[in-house]
N, C-alpha and C positions, 0 to 999 in steps of 0.2 A: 913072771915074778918068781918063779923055781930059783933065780939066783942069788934072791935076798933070805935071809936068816928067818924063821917062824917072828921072832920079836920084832924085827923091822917090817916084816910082811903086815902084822897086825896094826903096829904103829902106821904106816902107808895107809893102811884100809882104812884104819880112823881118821889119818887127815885126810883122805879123801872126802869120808862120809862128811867131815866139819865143811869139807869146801862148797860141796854141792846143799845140803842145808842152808849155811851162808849165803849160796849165791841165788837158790829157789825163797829165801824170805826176804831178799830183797826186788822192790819189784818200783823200778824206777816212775812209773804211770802213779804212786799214790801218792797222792795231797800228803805233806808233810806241816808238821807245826813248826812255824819260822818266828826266833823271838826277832820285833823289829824296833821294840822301846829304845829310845834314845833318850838321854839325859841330858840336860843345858842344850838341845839343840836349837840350831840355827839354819833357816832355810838358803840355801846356797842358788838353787832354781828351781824350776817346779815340782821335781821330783828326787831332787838328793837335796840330802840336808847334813851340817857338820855338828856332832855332838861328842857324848862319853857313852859309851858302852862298856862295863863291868872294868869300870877305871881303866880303858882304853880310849885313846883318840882316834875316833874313827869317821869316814864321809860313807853315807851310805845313801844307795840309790835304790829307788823304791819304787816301782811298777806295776801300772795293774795289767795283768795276761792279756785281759781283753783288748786291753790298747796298745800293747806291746805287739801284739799278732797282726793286728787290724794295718797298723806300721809295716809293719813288714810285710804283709800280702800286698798291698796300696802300693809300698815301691816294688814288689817283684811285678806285680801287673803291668806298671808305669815302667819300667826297663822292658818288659816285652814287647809294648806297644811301640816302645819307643825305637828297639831291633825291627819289631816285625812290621809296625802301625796296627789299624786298627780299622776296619772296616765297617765298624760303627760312624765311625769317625771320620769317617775315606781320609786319613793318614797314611802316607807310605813309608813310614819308618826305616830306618836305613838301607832294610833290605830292596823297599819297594825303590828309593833312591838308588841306587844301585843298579836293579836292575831298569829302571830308567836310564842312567847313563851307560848302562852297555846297550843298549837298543842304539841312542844316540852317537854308540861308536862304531855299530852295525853299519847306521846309514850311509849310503851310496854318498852325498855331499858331504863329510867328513870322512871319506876315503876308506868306508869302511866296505866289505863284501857285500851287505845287504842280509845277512844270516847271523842271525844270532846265536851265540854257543854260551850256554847255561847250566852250566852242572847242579848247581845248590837247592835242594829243595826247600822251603819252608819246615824246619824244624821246632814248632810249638814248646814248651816244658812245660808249660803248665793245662794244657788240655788234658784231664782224664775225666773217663767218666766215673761218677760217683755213683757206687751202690748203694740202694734206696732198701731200707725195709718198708713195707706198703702195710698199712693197717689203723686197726685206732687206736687212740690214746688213748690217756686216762679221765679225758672227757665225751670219748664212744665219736670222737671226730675220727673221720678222716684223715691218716697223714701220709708223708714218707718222709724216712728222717734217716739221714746216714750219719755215724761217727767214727773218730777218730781219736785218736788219742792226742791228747795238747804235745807231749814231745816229739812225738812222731811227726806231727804236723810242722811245728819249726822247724825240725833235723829238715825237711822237704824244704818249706820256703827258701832254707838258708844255703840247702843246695841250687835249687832253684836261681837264685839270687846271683852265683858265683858264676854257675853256667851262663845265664845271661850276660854279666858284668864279662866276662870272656869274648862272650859273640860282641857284644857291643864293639870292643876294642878292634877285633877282627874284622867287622864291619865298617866302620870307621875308618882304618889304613885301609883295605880295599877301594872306598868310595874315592878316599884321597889317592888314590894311586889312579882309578878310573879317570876323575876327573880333570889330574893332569895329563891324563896321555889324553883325553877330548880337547883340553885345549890345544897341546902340541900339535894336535891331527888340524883341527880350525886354525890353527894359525898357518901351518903348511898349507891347506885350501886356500886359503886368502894369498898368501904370498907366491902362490903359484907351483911351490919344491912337493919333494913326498916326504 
């Protein structure tokens, strides 16, 4: 700072101080008060409706977190299963398909070597383990309860979500790629060629 003038040195210091102020009182995790009054509205579907808002024409969509979140964990679980299965379920989800059909391209009667080569390991996104505070509540029970912050949590699912929705795709043209060289290979078997 030696090269700026005492006046702008002090002006710098104060917008600095204004910045870090500004950006320490805001603190994106706290409940805000949201006006959501609509005037003449009219419900459009279950959760947006068309009205006036301060002599504006507006459509607004209205959400409760809880089921907003609930949505969204529901489909990122359901894409995981659906990549990895589920062995609750004995689902083999694309991967487990997959690696079904490279075994099947292995085998010696489809003119495979009999060895299977498998690089991909099972890569989870949503396995972590959750930290528990252990103690009692405010009724002297027993509990453990971990939390989270609600943004933080989505900013996750919705990574979550995107990574999945990636492997999906990925998974998918591989199996399609698999499954036609199994057949090319059976059909060559059958017809006697290699």
């Amino acid at each position: 700072m030696g090269i700026f003038k005492p006046a702008v040195q002090s002006r710098l210091g104060a917008a600095v101080v204004i910045c870090l102020v500004a950006a320490c009182s805001h603190n994106p995790h706290k409940a805000k008060e949201i006006d959501t009054k609509i005037d003449n509205s009219e419900r459009i579907s279950g959760d947006t409706v068309l009205g006036v808002k301060d002599g504006n024409m507006v459509v607004q969509r209205k959400v409760m977190m809880s089921e907003e979140l609930r949505a969204l964990q529901n489909e990122v679980y359901e894409l995981e299963d659906r990549v990895y299965g589920n062995r609750k379920y004995g689902s083999l989800g694309l991967y487990g398909v997959l690696r079904e059909c490279r075994l099947q391209l292995a085998d010696k009667a489809n003119g495979g070597d009999g060895k299977l080569t498998w690089t991909e390991p099972i890569e989870r996104v949503t396995e972590k383990e959750e930290e528990f505070n252990i103690g009692l509540d405010e009724s002297q029970k027993l509990v453990a309860v971990s939390e989270e912050m609600l943004k933080d949590r989505i900013a996750r699912f919705r990574t979550y979500k995107t990574i999945l929705q990636k492997r999906q795709d990925e998974y998918e043209e591989k199996v399609a790629i698999c499954k036609a060289e199994l057949k090319a290979r059976q059909h060559d078997q059958r017809s006697g060629g290699n």
